[in-house]
N, C-alpha and C positions, 0 to 999 in steps of 0.2 A: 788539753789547754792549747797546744798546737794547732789545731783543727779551726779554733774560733776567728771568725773573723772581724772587720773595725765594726762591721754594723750586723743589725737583727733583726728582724720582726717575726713577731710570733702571732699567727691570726688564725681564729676558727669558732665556731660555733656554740656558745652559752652550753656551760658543763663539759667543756671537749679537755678540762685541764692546764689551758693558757696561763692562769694566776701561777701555780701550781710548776708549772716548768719555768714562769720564768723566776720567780723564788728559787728552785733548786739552781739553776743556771747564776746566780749572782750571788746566793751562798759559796758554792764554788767557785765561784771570780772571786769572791775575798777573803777566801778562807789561803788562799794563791797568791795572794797581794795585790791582784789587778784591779783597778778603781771600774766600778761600771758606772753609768748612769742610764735609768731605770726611767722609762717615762710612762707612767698609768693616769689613763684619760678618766675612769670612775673612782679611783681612790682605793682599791684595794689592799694598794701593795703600801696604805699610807702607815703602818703599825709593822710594817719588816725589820726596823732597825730595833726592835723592841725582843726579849725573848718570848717565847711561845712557852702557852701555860696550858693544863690538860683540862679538859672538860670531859663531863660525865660521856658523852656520846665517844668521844678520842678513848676513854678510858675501856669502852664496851668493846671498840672495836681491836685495842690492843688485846683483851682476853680473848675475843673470836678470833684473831690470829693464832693466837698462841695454843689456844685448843684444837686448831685445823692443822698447825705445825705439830702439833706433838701424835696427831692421828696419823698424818701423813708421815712422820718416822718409823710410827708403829707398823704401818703398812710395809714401809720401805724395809724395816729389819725384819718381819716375815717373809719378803717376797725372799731377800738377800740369805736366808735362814733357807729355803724351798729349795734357791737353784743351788745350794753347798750340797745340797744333798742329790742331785741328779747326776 
């Protein structure tokens, strides 16, 4: 929070994550108490003060986390299993 300073812009290229950073960045300014003011020229960011609900596609991608995370433990405690033994 020290780091921020009075002003921002966030610019880059359709799909580069713009919405997306600056939602996480003003989450955290008021999760902190700090009032932001958020200026979106397409209307995106018009539904933020609202909470977020899951949709089937959110919901797909939370199980292919979860099954890439629980592979990659699997991996991690055989390798951690291998070097115990060298």
């Amino acid at each position: 929070m020290q780091t921020f300073n009075w002003h921002g812009l966030i610019a880059g290229a359709t799909g580069t994550g713009k919405t997306k950073t600056l939602q996480m960045i003003t989450e955290k300014l008021s999760l902190n108490g700090v009032p932001a003011l958020v200026m979106d020229i397409k209307g995106d960011l018009s539904g933020i003060s609202q909470p977020g609900t899951l949709n089937p596609k959110i919901e797909d991608r939370i199980k292919l986390l979860v099954k890439i995370g629980n592979h990659a433990n699997a991996l991690r405690n055989c390798y951690q299993f291998q070097m115990s033994r060298v």
